[in-house]
MMTF fields as JSON, N, C-alpha, C and O atoms, coordinates in Angstrom:
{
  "mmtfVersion": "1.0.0",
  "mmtfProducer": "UNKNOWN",
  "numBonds": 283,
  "numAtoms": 284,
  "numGroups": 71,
  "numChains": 1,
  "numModels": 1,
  "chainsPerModel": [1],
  "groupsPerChain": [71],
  "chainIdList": ["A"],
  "bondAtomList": [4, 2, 8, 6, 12, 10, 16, 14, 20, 18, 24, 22, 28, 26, 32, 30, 36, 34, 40, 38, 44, 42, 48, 46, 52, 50, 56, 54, 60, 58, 64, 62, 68, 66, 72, 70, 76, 74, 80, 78, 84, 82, 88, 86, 92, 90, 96, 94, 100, 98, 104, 102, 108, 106, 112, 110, 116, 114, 120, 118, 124, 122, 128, 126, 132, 130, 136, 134, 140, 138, 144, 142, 148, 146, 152, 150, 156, 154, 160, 158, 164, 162, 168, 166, 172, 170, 176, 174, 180, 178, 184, 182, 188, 186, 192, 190, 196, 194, 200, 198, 204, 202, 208, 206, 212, 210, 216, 214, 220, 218, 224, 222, 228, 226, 232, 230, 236, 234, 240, 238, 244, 242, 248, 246, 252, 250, 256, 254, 260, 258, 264, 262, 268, 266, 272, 270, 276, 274, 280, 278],
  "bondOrderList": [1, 1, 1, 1, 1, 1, 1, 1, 1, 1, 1, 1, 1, 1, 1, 1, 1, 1, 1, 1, 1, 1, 1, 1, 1, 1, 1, 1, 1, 1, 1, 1, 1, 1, 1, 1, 1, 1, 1, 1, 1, 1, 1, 1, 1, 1, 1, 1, 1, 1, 1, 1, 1, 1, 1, 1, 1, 1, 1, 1, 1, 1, 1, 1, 1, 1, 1, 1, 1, 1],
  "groupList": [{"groupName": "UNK", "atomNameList": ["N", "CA", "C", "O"], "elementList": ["N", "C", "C", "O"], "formalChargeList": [0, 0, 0, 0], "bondAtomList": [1, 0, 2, 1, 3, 2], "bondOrderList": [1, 1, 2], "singleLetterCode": "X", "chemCompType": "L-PEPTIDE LINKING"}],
  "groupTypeList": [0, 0, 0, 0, 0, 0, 0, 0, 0, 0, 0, 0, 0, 0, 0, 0, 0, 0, 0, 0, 0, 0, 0, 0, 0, 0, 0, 0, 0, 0, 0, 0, 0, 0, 0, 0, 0, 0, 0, 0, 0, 0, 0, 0, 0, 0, 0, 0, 0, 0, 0, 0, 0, 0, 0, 0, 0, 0, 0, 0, 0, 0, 0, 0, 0, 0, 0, 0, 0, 0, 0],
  "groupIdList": [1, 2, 3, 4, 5, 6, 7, 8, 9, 10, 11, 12, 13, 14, 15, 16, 17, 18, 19, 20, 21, 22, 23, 24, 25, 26, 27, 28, 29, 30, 31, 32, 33, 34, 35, 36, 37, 38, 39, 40, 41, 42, 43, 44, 45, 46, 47, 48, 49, 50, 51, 52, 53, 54, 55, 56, 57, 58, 59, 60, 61, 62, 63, 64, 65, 66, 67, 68, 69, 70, 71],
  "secStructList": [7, 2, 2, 2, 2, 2, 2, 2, 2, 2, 2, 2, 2, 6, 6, 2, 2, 2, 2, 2, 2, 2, 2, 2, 2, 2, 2, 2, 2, 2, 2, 2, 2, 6, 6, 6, 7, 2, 2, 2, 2, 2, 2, 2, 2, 2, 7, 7, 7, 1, 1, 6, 6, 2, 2, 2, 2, 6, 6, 6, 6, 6, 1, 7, 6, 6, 1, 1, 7, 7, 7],
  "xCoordList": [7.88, 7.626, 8.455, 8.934, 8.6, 9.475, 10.758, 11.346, 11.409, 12.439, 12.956, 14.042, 11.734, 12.251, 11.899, 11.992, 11.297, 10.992, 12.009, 12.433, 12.442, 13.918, 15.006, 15.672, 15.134, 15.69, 15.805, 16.857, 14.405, 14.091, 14.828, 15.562, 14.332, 14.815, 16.374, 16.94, 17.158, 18.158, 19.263, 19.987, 18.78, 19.088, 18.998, 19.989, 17.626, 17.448, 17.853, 17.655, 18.433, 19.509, 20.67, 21.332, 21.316, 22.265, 22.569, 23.762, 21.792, 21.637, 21.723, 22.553, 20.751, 20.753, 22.188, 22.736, 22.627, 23.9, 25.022, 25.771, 25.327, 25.564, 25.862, 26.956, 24.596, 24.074, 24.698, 25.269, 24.23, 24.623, 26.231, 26.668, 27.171, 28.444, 28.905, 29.859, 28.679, 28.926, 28.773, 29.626, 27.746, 27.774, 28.575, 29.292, 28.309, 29.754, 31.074, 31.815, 31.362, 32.633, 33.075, 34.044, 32.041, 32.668, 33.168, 34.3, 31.855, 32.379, 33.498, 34.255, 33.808, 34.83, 36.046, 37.08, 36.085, 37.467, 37.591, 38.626, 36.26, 36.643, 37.239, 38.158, 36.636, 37.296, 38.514, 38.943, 39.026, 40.483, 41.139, 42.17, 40.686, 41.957, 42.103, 43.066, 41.405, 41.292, 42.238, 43.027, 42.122, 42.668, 44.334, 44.854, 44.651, 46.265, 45.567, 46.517, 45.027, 45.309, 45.038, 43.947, 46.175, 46.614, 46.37, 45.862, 46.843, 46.159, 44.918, 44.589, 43.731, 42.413, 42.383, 41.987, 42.813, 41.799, 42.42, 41.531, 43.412, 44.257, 42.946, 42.22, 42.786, 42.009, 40.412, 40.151, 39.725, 38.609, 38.3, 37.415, 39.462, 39.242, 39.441, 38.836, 40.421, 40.104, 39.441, 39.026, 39.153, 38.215, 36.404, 35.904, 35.942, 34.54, 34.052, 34.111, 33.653, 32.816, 31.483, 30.925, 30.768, 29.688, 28.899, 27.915, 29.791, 30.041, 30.246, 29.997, 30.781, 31.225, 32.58, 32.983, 33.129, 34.468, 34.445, 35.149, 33.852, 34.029, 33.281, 33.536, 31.688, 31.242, 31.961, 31.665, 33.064, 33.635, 34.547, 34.593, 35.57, 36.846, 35.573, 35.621, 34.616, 33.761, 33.083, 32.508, 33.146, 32.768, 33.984, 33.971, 35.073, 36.576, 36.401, 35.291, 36.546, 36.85, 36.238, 36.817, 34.927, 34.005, 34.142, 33.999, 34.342, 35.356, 36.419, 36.719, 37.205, 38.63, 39.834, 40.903, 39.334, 40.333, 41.494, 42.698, 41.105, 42.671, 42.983, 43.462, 42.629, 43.181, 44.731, 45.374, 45.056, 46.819, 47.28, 48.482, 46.663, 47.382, 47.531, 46.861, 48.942, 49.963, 50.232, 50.069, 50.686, 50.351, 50.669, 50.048],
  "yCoordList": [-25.666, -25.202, -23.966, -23.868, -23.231, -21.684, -22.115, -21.339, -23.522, -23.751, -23.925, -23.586, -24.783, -25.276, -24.683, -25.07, -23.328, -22.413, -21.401, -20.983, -20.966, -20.539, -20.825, -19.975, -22.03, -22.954, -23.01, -23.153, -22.869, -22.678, -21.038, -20.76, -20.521, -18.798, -18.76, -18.107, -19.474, -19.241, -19.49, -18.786, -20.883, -21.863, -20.903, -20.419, -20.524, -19.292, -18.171, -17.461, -17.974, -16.634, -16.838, -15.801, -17.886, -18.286, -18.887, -19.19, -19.295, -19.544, -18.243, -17.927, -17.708, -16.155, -15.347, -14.951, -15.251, -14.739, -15.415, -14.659, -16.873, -17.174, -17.596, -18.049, -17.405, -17.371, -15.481, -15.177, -14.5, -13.44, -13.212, -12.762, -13.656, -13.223, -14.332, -13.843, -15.178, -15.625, -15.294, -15.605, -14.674, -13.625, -12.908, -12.925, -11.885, -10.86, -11.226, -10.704, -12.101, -12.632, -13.041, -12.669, -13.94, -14.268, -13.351, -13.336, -12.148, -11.177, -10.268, -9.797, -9.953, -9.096, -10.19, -9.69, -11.807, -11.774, -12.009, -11.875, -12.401, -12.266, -11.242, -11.441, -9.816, -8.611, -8.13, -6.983, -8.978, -8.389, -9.459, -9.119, -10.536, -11.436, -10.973, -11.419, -10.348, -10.213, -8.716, -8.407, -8.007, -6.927, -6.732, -5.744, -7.736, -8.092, -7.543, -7.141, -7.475, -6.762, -7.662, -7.632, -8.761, -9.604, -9.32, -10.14, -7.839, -7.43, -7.538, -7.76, -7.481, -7.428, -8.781, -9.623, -8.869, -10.956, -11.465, -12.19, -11.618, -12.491, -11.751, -12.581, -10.713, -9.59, -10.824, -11.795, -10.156, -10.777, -12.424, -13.052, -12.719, -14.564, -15.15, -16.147, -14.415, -15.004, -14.028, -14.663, -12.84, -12.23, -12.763, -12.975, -12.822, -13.174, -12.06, -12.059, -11.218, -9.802, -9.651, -8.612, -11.001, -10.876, -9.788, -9.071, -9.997, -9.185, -7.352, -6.586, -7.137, -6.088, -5.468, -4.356, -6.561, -6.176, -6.2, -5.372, -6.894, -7.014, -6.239, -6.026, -5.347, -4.318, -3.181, -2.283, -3.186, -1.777, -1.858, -1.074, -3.466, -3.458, -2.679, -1.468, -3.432, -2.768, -1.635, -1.359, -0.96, 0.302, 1.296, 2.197, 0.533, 1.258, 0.933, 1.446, 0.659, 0.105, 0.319, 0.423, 0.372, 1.541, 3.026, 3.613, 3.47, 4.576, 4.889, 6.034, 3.758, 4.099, 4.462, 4.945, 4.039, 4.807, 3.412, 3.478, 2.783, 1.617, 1.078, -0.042, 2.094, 1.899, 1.459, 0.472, 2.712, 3.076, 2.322, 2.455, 1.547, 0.512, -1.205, -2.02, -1.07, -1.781, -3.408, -3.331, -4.689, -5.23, -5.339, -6.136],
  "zCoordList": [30.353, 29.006, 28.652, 27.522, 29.371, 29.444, 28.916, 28.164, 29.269, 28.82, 27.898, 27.429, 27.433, 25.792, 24.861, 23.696, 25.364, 24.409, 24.297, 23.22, 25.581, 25.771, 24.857, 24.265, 24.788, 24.059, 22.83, 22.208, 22.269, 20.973, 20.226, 19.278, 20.972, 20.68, 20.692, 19.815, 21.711, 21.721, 20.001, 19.297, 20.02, 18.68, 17.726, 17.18, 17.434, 16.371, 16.155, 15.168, 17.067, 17.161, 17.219, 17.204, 17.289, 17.173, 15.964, 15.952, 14.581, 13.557, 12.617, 11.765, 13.007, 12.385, 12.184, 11.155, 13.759, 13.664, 12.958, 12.338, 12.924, 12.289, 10.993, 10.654, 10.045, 9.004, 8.4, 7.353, 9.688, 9.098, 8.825, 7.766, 10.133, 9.878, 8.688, 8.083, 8.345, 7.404, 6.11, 5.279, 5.817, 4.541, 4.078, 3.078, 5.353, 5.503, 5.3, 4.467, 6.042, 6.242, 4.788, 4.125, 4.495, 2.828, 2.05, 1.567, 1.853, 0.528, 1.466, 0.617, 2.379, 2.885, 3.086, 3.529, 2.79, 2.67, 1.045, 0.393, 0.525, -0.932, -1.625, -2.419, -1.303, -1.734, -0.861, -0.981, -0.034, 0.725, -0.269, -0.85, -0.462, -1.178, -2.92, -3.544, -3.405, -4.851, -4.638, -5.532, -3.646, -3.535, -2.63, -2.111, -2.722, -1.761, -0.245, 0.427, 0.08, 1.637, 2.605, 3.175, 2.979, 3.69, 5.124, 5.889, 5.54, 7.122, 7.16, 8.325, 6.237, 6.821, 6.737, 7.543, 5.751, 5.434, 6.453, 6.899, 7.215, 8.171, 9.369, 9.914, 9.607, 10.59, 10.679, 11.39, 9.63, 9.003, 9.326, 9.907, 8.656, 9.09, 10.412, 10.803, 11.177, 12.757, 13.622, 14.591, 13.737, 14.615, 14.182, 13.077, 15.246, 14.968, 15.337, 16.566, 15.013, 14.98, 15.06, 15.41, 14.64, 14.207, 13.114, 13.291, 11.896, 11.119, 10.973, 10.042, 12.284, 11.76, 11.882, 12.224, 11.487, 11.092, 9.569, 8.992, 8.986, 7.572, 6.944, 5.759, 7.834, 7.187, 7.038, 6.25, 7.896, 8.094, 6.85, 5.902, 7.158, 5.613, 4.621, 4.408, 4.145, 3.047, 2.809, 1.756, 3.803, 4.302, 3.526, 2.688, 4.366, 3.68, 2.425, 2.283, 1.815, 0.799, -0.517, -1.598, -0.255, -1.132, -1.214, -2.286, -0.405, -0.306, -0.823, -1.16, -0.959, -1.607, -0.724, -1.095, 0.873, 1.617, 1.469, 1.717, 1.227, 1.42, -0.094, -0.273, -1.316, -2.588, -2.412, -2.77, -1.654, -1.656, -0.646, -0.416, 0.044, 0.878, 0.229, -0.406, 0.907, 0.28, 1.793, 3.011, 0.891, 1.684, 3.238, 3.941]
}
């Protein structure tokens, strides 16, 4: 029984995380592509971070620190 309950938990956390970096991932390459910045979105779309690579682009980015960056 330990197992397939094991089992169970695992699935669900593995959904979750999934479910979460996918959020992220969307609006942080949506706002790298509306904004030219080709290094993050290329960054963003193949690292799997489990979203926190794309909290950080948005992190930057609300900030204003990569206004002046160019592609």
């Amino acid at each position: 029984m330990e197992l397939i309950e094991l089992d169970k938990t695992f699935w669900i956390v593995i959904i979750i995380l999934g479910l979460w970096e996918l959020v992220w991932k969307g609006i942080a390459l949506w706002k790298a592509g509306r904004n030219n910045h080709l290094v993050w979105f290329i960054l963003i779309l193949i690292l799997n971070t489990v979203a926190i690579l794309p909290i950080i682009y948005l992190v930057l980015l609300k900030t204003k620190r990569l206004s002046s960056y160019d592609k």
